[in-house]
N, C-alpha and C positions, 0 to 999 in steps of 0.2 A: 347556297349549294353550288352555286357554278363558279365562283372562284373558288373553294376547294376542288373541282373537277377541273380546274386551269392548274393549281399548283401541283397536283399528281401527275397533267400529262406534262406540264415542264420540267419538274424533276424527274420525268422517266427518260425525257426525249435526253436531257443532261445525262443520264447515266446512258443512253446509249451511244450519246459523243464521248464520253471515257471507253466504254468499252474500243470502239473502232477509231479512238485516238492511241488506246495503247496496244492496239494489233499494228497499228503504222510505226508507234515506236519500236515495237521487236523488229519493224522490216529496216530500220533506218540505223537500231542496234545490229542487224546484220551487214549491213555496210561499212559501220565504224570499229568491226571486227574485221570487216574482208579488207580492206584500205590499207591496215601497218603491214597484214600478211602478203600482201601485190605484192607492196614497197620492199619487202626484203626478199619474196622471191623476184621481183625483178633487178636485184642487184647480185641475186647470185646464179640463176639460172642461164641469162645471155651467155656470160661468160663458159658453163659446158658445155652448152651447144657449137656457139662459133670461139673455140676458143683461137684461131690464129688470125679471125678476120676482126682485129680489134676495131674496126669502124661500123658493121652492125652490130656486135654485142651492144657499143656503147650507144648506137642511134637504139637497139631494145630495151638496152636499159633507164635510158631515157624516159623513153614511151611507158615502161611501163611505170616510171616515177606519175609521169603528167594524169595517168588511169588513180594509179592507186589515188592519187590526193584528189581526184577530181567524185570516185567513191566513195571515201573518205567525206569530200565536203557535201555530198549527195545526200549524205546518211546523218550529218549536223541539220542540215538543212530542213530534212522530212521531220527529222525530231525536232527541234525549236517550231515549224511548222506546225505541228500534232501538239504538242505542249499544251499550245492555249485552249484546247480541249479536254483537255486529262486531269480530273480528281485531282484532288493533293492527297489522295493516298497512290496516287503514280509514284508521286516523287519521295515517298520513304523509301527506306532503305531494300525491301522488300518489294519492292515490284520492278529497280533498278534490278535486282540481283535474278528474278523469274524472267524480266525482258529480255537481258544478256543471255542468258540459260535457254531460255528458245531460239536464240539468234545463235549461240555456239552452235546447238545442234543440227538446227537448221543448215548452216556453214557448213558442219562437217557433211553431215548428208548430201549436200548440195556439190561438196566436194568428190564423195565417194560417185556423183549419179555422172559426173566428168570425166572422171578417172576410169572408172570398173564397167560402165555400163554403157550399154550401146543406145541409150537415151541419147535423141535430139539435145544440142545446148540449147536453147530457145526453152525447149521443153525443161530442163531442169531445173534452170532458171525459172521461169514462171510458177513453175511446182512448188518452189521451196520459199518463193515471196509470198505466194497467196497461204503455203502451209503459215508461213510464220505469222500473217496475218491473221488467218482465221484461229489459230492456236490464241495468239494473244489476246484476240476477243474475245475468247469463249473463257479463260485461263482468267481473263479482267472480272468475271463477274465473281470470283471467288476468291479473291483478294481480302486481305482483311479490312480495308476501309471501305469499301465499294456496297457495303451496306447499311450507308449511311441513308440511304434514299430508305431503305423500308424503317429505320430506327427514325425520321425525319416524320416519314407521316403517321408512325407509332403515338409522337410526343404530341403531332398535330391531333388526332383524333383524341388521346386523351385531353388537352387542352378544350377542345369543344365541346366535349362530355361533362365535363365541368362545370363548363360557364354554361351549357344548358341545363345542368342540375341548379345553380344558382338563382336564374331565372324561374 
């Protein structure tokens, strides 16, 4: 009885490292969105602002090259990172495309809370990592492979129902 009550709480403690491995992949899919977006507004931005003082446009544009790619590798990072935690129903097609899909929105909102609102950056920032986080943990448990932990101890108990009928 008490290695059945070992392999329950390991496949549970397992399914809550996928859950809170693929809340980190939405926040690390939001960085591998915000990264090409730096990268092109800081190639076109400097230049309206300063446009006759071509020596800071191009030290801005610079700077904001060295940001976006260092976001950018931020967001490879947390993901590869978080990976070795996450189902391989992470990695179908399907939870690639729900990850993104929370990092877009996230992004955009995150965008709108910069722009329109008189929100701290600090604050909207942290608002929109922890949204994406807890969204994708909560979003991971209703994934379609992420139920493999209850179909797991389904086949286990009927396997013991068995061999105890036999006996």
């Amino acid at each position: 009885m008490s290695s059945d009550l070992r392999f329950e709480q390991v496949m549970k403690s397992i399914d809550v490292y996928g859950r809170l491995a693929f809340g980190a992949q939405c926040v690390a899919a939001m960085a591998m969105i915000a990264g090409p977006l730096l990268l092109i507004t800081a190639c076109i931005l400097p230049w309206f602002v300063w446009d006759d003082e071509h020596g800071r446009a191009l030290l801005a544009m610079l700077g904001g090259w060295v940001f976006a790619l260092a976001v950018t590798a931020g967001g490879v990072a947390l993901g590869a990172f978080a990976w070795r935690w996450s189902g391989d129903w992470i990695t179908e097609w399907y939870g690639y495309a729900v990850g993104f899909g929370i990092a877009g929105v996230a992004n955009a909102v995150l965008a709108y809370m910069l722009t329109s609102t008189p929100v701290p950056i600090y604050v909207s920032f942290l608002s929109m990592i922890a949204a994406a986080f807890v969204a994708g943990a909560i979003v991971a448990n209703r994934l379609g492979g992420s139920r493999v932990l209850d179909r797991q101890i389904e086949q286990r108990q009927r396997g013991q129902r068995a061999l105890a009928r036999r006996r």
